[in-house]
N, C-alpha and C positions, 0 to 999 in steps of 0.2 A: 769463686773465680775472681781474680782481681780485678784493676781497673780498665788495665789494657791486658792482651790476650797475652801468656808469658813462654809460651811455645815459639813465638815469633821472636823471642829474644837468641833462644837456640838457634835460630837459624843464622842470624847476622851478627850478636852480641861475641862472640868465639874471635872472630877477624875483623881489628880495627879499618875502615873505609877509608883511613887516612890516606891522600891521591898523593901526587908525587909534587914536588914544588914547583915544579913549572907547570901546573895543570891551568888551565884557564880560569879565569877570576867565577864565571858563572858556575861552574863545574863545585868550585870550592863553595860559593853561594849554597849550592845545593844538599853540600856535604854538611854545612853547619845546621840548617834547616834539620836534618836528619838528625843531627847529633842531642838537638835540643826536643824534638820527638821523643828519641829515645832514654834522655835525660826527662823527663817527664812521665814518662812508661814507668822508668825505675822507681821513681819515686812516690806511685801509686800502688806497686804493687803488692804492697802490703795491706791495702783496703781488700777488705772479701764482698763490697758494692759497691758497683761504679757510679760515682758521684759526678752529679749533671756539670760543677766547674771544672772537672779535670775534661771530661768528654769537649765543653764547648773550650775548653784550652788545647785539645787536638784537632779539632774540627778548623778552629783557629789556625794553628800548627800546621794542618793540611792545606789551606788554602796559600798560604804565603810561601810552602813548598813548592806546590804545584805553579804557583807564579815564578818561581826560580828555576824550573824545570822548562816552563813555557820560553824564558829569556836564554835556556841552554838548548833548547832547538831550532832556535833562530838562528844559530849563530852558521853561518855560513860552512865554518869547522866542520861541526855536526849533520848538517844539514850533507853535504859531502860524502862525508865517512860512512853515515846511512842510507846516502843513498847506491854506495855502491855495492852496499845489500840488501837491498828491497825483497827480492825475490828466495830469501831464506827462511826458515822459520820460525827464530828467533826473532826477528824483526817484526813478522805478523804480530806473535807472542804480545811485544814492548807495542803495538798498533791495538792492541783487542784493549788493554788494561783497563783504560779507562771508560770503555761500555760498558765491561759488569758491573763498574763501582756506581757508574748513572744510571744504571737501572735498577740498583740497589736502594742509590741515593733516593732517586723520584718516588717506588713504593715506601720509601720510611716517612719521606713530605707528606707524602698523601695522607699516611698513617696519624702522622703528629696533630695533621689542620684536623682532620673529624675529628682526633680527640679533643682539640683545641676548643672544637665548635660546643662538642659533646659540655666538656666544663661549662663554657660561657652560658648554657640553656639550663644548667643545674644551678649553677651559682643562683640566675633570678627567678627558679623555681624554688630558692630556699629563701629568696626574699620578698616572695608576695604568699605564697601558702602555709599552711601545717605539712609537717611530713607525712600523716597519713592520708591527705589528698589526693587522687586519681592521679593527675596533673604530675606531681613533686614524684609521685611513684614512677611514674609514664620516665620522666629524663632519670630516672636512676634508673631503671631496667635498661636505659639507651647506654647509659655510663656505662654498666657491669656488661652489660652485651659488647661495647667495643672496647674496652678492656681485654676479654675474653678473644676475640679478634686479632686485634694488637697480638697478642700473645703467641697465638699460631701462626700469622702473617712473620714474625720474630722467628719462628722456628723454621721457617722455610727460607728465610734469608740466610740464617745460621748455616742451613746446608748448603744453599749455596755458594755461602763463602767457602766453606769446607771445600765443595768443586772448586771452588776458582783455585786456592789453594795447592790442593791436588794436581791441576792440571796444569799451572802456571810456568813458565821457563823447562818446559823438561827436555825442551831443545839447546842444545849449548853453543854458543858462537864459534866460529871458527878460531883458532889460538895465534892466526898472524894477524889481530885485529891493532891499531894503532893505539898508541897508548892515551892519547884521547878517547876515542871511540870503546875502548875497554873499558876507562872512567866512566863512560856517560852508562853505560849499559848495567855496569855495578850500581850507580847512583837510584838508577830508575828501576831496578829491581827490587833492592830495600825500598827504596818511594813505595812501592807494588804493597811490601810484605808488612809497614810502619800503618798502611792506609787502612789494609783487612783489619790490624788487630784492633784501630782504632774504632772502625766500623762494627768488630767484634762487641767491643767496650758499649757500644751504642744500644746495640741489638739484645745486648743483657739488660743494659736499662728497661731498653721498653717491652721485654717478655719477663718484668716482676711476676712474683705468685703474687694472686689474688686472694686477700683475707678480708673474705665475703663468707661468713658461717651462719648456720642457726642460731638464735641468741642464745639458746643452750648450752651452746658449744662457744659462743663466741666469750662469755664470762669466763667458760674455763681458760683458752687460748690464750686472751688477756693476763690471766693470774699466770700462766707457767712462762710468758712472754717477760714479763716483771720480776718474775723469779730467777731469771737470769741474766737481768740487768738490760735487758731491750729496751725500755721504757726508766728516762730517768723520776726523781722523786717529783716534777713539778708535770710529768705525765708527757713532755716534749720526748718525742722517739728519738734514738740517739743514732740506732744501727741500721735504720732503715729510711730507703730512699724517697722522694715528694709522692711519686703513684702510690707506695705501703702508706705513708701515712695520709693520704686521702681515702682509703680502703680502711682505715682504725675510725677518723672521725667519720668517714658515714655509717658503718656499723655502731659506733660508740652511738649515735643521733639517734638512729634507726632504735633499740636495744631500750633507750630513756624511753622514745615513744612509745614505745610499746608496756612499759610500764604509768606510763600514761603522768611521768616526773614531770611537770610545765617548766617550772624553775631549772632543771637538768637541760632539759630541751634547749631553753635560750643560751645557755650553757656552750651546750653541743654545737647548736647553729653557726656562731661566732666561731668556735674552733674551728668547724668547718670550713665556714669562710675562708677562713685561714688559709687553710689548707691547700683549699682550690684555688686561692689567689697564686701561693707560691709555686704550684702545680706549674700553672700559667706562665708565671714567668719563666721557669723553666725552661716548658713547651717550647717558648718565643726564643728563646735563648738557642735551644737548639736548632729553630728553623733558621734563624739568621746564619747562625755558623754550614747548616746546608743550603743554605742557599748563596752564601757566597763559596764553598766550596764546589758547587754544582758548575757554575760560571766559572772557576779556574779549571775546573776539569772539560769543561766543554772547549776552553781556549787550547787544552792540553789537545785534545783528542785533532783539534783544528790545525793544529801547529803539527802534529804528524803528519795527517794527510796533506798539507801544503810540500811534504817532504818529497811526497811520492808520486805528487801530481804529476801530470805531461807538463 
């Protein structure tokens, strides 16, 4: 799967959004916003994993949309034009949007900080003990437990994008709508459809397989992994994302200990380190980009209902 979801291309990519020259300067705000989403889409999707800078360059991309979106329903035009369709169902439709996405968003927050937590209580459990201490075992059984979590918590997002998807717009606006009001309705629909796949893009990230084996198994996996070029010659993973290779160096750690290598171990440790360092920044990387996208969608959702207040 690429980096962003390329089924969503189908739907919008066919009919250029280009609005008409007199559209309102916000309206066209919003349309470049889009165009540089989708200009970013294209040009990932040729990755088969989706890579945490492109994700936190939509995440990005989302938020400075939805702030152009927020400044296109203020505008009194708008504000107007929608309101003299309130009570349609298209307009519910373009009202619901941004509650699936916030409650999407908030479970994947939740999601990121225990893992966040989970690293930081491993990292200094590989800096005061031996790996095979109770202790150091105790926060990797926590790791691979929410991992495993993560994972399924990812697949039930996934469907319910799917729903949202599915059930999104399947009302159609009436055809004598203003040519303004046309624009904003086209804009904020792709907004809808640009927002899933990038949420898509997310949800792959953090439902990685887990390459968590027997060490038996885990020598072999290794050797046919390298046999096909996964692993370049200096043992840096090439094709796989921060979670796969924090899942190589604790297996690799795990694997020396067990052969009881001392000199491999310290070895190990450091890589690890590594590992879970840049895991972390990651992590941080993508709470930030949700969490300023969470606040433009709350001002989203805020700037509807002001529409349809009394």
């Amino acid at each position: 799967m690429g980096t962003f979801s390329q089924k969503h291309s189908s739907k919008y990519g066919v009919r250029s959004i280009s609005l008409p020259t007199r559209s309102h300067p916000s309206t066209v705000r919003v349309e470049e916003e889009l165009s540089k989403l989708k200009s970013l889409e294209a040009s990932s999707s040729s990755s088969s994993t989706p890579k945490v800078e492109t994700i936190c360059c939509g995440l990005s991309g989302l938020a400075e949309l939805y702030k152009c979106i927020e400044d296109l329903l203020k505008l009194p035009l708008t504000q107007q034009a929608l309101g003299q369709h309130q009570n349609e169902k298209w307009v519910n439709e373009l009202l619901d949007c941004p509650v699936g996405f916030l409650d999407l968003l908030g479970k994947t927050r939740d999601s990121i900080l225990l893992m966040k937590e989970s690293v930081g209580e491993l990292q200094s459990a590989l800096r005061r003990k031996r790996v095979g201490d109770s202790d150091r075992e105790s926060y990797l059984s926590t790791y691979w437990r929410l991992r495993r979590n993560m994972r399924k918590e990812s697949t039930k997002s996934m469907l319910l994008l799917k729903q949202m998807e599915n059930e999104s717009f399947v009302a159609s606006p009436n055809l004598d709508l203003s040519e303004h009001l046309s624009a904003v309705v086209r804009v904020l629909r792709e907004a809808s459809l640009i927002t899933s796949s990038i949420f898509e893009s997310l949800v792959v990230f953090l439902s990685s397989p887990i390459l968590k084996l027997k060490p038996n198994k885990w020598a072999l996996v290794v050797s046919r992994l390298m046999q096909k070029g996964v692993f370049a010659y200096n043992n840096h993973q090439e094709d796989i994302n921060e979670l796969e290779k924090v899942d190589f160096a604790l297996n690799s750690l795990i694997l020396d200990n067990l052969n009881k290598d001392a000199e491999a171990e310290a070895e190990k440790i450091q890589s690890a380190h590594g590992r879970l360092e840049a895991l972390v920044v990651a992590i941080e990387e993508i709470e930030s980009g949700l969490e300023c996208l969470f606040k433009r969608l709350i001002n989203t959702r805020v700037s509807f209902l002001n529409i349809f207040s009394p």
